[in-house]
N, C-alpha and C positions, 0 to 999 in steps of 0.2 A: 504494500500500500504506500503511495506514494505522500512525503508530508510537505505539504502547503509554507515556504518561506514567509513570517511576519515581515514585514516594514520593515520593526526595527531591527529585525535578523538581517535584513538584507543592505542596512545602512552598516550592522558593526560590519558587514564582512566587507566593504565599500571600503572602510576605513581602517582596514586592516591589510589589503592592499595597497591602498596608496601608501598608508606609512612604509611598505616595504618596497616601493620602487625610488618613494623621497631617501629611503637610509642606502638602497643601492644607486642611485645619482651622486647624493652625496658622498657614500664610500669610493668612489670610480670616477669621481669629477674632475681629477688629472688625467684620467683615459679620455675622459669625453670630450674634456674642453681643453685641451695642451695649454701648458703657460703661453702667455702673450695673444690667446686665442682673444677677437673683441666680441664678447654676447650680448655688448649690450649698442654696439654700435649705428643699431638702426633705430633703439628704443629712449623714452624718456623716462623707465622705470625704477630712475635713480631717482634717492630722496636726497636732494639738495638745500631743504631747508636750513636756514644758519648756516650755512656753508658757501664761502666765497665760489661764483661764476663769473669767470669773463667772457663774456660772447663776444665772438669776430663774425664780421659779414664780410660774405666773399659771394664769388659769382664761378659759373660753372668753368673750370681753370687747374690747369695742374704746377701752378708755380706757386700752391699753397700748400703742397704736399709735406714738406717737413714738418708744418705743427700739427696736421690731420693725422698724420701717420705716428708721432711722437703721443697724439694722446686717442690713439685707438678705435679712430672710429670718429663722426662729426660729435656727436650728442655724447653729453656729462654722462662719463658713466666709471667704474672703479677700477676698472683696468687702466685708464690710463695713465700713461708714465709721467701726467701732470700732477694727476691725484696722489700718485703713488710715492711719486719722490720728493714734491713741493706742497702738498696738501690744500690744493683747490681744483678747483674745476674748469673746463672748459667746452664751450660749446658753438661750433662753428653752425650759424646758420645761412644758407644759399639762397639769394637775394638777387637776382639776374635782373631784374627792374631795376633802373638805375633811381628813378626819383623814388620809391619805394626806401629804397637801400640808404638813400641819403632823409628819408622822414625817419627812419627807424634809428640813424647814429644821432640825429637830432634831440629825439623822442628818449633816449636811453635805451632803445629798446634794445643795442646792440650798442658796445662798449668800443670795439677797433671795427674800422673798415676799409676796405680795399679803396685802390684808386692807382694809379700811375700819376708820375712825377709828369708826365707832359702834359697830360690834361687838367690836371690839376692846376695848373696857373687859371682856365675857364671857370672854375669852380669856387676855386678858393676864397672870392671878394664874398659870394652868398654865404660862408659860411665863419666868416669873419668875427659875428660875436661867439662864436665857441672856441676860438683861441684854439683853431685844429693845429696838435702836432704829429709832423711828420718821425714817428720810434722808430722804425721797421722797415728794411727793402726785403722782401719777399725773394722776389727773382728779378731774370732778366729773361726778355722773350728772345728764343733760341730759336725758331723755325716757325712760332704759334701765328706768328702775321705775315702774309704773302700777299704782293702783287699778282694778281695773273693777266693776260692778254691775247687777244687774236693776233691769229698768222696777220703777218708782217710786219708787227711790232716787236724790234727787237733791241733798243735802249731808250731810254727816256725820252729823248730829242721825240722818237718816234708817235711818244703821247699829245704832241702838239696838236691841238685842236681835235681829240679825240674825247668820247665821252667817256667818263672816268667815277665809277660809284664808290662812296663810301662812309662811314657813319663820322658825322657832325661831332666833333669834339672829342674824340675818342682814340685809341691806338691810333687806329686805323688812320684814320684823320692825319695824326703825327707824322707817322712813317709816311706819307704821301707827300709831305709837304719837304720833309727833307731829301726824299730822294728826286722831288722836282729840282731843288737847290743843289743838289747833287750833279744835275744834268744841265745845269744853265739855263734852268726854265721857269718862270713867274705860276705860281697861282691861276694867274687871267691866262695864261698860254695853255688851258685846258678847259673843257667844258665839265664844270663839276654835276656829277649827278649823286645829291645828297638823299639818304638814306636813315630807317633808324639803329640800322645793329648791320654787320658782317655778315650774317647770314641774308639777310634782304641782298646785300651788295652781290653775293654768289647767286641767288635765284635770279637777279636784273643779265647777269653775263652767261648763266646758263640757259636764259629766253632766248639770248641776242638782242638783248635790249640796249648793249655798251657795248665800250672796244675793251674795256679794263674794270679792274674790282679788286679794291684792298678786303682781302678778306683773312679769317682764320683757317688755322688747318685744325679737320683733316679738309675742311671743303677748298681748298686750293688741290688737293690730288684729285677731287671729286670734276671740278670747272676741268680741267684739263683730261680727265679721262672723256666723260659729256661732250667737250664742247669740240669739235674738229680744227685742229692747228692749234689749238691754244697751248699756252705754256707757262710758267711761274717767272716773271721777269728780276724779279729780286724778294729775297725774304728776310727775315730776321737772325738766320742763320749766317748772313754775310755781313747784313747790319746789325750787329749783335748786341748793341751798347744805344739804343735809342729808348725801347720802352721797357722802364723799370718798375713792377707792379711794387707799389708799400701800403702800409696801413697808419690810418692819424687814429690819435685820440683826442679828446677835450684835456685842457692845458689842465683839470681841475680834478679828474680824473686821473692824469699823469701823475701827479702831486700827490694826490690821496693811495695812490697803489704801487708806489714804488719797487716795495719787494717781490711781489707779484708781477709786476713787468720782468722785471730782473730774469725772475726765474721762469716766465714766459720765453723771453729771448734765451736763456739757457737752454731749453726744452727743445722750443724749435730748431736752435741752429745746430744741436744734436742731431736729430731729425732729419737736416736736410745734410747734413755729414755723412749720416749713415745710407742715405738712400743715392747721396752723387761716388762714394765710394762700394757700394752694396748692390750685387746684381738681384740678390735674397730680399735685401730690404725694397729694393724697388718693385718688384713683383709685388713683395706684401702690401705696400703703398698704393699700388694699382688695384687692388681686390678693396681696401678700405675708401677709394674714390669711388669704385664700383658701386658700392654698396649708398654710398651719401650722396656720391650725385645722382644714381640711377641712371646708369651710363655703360655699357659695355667695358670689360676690363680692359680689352687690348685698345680702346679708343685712349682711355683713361694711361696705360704705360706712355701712347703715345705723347699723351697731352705732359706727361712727366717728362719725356725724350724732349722738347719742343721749348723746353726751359733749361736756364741756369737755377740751380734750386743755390738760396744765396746763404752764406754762413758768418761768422761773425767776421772773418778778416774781409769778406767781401762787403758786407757793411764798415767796415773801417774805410776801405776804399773809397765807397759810395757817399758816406759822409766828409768828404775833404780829410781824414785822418790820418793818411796813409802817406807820407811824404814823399815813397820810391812806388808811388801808384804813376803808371802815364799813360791810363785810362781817360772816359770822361766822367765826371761828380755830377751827383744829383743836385746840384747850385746849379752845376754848366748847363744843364739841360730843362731845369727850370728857366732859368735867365732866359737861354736860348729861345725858348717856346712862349713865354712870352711876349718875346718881339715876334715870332712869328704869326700868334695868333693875332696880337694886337694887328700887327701890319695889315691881316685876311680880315679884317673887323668882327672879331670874337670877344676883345678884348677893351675895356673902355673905361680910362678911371687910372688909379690907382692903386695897386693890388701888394699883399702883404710881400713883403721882402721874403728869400731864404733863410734869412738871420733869424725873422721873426717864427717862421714857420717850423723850421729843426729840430728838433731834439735829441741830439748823441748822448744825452747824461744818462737814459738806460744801459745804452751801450756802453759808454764806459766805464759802467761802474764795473762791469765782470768782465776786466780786462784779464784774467784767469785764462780766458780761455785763448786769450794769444797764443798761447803756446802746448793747446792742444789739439793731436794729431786729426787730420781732418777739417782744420778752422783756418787754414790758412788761405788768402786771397788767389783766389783766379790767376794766373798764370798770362802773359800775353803769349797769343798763338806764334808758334814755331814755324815759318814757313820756309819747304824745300826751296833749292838753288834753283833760281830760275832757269828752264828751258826755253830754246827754241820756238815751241808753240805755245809758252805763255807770253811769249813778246809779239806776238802776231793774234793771241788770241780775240774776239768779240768784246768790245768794251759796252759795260751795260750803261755808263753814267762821264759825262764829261763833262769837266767843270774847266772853263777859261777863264786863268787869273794874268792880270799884264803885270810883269813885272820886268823894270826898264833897264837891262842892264847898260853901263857908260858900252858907248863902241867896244870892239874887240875883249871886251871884258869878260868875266866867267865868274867875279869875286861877290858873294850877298854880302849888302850893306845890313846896316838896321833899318834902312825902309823899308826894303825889299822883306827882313823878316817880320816885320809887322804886316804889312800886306799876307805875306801867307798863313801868316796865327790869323788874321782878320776871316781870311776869306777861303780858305783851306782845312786849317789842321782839327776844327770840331768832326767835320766831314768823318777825315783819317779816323780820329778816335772812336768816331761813331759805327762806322762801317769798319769793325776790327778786324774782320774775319776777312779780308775782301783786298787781293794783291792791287799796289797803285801802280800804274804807270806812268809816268811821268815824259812828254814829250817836250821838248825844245822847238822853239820857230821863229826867225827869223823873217826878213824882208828880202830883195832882192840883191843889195846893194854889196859888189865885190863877191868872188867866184862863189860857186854853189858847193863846190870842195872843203871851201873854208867854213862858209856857214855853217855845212853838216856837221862838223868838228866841232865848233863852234856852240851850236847849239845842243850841241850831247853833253857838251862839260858845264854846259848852265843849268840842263835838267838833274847831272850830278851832282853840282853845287846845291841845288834844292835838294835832295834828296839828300845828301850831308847835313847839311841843316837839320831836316826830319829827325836822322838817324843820330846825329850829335847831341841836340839840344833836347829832342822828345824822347831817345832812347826807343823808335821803334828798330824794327826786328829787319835789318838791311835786303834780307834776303823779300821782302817784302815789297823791292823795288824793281821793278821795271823801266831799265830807262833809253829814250829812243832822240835822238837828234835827227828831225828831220829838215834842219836847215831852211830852204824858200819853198820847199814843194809840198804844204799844206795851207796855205793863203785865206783869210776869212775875208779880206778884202781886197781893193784894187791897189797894186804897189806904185800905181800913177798919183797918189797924193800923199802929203805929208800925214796925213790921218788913215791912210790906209795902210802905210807903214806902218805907223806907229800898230792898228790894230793886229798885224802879223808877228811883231815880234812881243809876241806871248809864250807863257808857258801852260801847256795842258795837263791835266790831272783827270786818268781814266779809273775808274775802280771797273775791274777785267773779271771776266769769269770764273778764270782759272785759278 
């Protein structure tokens, strides 16, 4: 005869199993969840009451990845190595609306927030009563922003009166404008087609709605695989030293949480140690983007490949601290960008100095980590001896600077190098990755023998300069005398001379 289970017989035996699946999780909770596993990474089931939170807003980006990946996951949770080793929390929230992003640092509702040094001159006046300080450079965009372009656009010259998409105050925006200056070309010597994000800019060039489009990667492989003849005409990869992602606080905030930064900036530049030296840690960084951005992993490595993940010696650099730095500083490229926008009418007013804007006293107060392995500043790139078909190769960008030497002469004065710090060497520093060539050219006047001689020892004379005074990397130069037989103008007047004997500056493919 079979007997009929009560209720409450059937609740103890409810509760008689569970207790024994909670004692076996818990006795086997290092089999299940391996140290450093994140479980709580997607979750808010952390009790943070009374307990310090600093929230950072970022946007969907893999040059955030040192502090994501240092505290385990986006969202407060006890694994991570912020909790663990500094005892507070952190909680990055993804904020891809830009006026959003910027009511929510307003608001309190997020404590640090992303932004780039170039665009940030556009913004900065609106946010003026919060005393924003610049703590933190995150990264540097390594490949994340590209040009792309239709067949028979093949250097900048070639964007003349072409229409050209790209988002209004933004990366994007930036890198356009300096490799226009790059190429000897105005603002107005393009037809701008404004947009509101990189991604619009890619859908405009993949209708055939433009001839060009600053966009991000991966959709720069995406325009190019799409679109027929198209190709990436420069990227951040060559220009590698223009946009620098960082995070401001409020001055009042800074003040109030000192140790807490501290050991913020410790944590992350950990973080991004372990992941620019770690093929292990980078994987693991890519699975915890994965998960926060909702993003495919292999997009997500990518988007980590696509960056400088920056550590504390590269913040040394970045903040002018670094006296055998001969990069460019986040000053230069401020200052820089604000004449630029101001020039394009973005800009209007007066807008807070670098001076005021800065804050290096987190950084150095854990000068500690000087001298720890893995913290040390970025390296300037190594380049092979030039060959053959790097001195003949495609030059993507040409900049004509006149620089007058006496007749027969070959010696730079201090005119001559102030002319080239004016109107040259940000270029250099900016485009780091990116071999110069350097051409010589003369006028007509006295044999074509001489000239060519002539003008190969004045483009070496600039390129000494370069290589003496800025300490770039020699092998970085390219240099070509071509004496009277490239002419920009007519050698029948005294101003058409004058315009031929210039010197050129190509940044080349190769």
């Amino acid at each position: 005869m079979k007997t009929k289970l009560t209720p409450f017989a059937k609740l103890l035996i409810i509760a008689v199993v569970l207790g024994v699946i909670g004692f076996l999780a818990y006795t086997y909770k290092d089999k299940i969840f391996p140290a450093g596993t994140d479980t709580n990474s997607n979750t808010n089931n952390v009790n943070t009451e009374g307990k310090k939170v600093i929230k950072i807003g970022v946007v969907t980006w893999g040059g955030y990845a040192g502090g994501q990946y240092f505290n385990e996951g986006f969202n407060a949770n006890e694994n991570s190595r912020f909790y663990k080793e500094y005892g507070f929390f952190v909680e990055f929230k993804v904020l891809d609306d830009f006026v959003a992003s910027r009511n929510a640092w307003k608001t309190g509702d997020v404590d640090l927030l992303w932004a780039t040094i170039d665009a940030f001159t556009t913004e900065v006046k609106g946010l003026e009563q919060f005393e924003p300080q610049v703590i933190l450079q995150a990264d540097w965009s390594r490949g994340g922003d590209a040009i792309v372009v239709n067949r028979g656009i093949n250097s900048v010259k070639d964007l003349k009166g072409k229409q050209v998409a790209f988002a209004e105050m933004t990366p994007s925006h930036t890198f356009l404008l300096w490799l226009l200056e790059a190429g000897n070309l105005k603002y107005t010597d393009i037809i701008p087609v404004k947009v509101a994000n990189a991604i619009d800019a890619a859908d405009l060039f993949k209708k055939g709605k433009v001839d060009a489009a600053v966009v991000w990667s991966p959709d720069d492989a995406d325009c190019v695989q799409k679109v027929s003849g198209a190709k990436i005409l420069q990227s951040t990869k060559s220009a590698s030293h223009i946009i620098a992602d960082i995070f401001i606080a409020k001055k009042t905030f800074v003040d109030n949480n000192k140790t807490e930064l501290q050991n913020l900036l410790r944590g992350w530049f950990k973080g991004a140690a372990e992941i620019n030296t770690s093929e292990e840690a980078k994987i693991k960084a890519s699975k915890i983007l994965a998960q926060g951005l909702n993003m495919p992993e292999e997009f997500c490595k990518d988007a980590i490949n696509n960056v400088r993940l920056c550590n504390y010696g590269d913040n040394i650099s970045f903040f002018g601290l670094n006296t055998s730095y001969t990069g460019i500083t986040g000053e230069e490229i401020y200052n820089k960008m604000e004449t630029k926008y101001r020039n394009t009418g973005y800009i209007d007013g007066t807008i807070q100095s670098w001076r005021t804007i800065s804050n290096p006293s987190i950084l150095t107060s854990i000068s500690e980590l000087a001298s720890v392995s893995g913290q040390e500043p970025e390296g300037q790139k190594a380049f092979t001896q030039v060959t053959e078909d790097v001195k003949t190769s495609e030059a993507i960008a040409t900049k004509n600077v006149s620089i007058n030497f006496p007749s027969g002469s070959f010696t730079i004065d201090e005119n001559m190098k102030t002319i080239i710090d004016l109107q040259f060497l940000d270029i250099a520093k900016s485009f780091a990755n990116s071999r110069i060539r350097i051409e010589g050219n003369t006028d007509n006047t006295g044999s074509r023998e001489a000239n060519i001689e002539l003008s190969r020892k004045r483009a070496q004379a600039v390129a000494d300069y370069l290589i003496n005074e800025h300490r770039f990397d020699r092998n970085r130069f390219v240099i070509i005398g071509n004496g009277p037989d490239k002419p920009v103008a007519s050698n029948n007047t005294n101003d058409g001379k004058s315009q031929n004997r210039r010197t050129d500056f190509e940044l080349i493919s190769k």
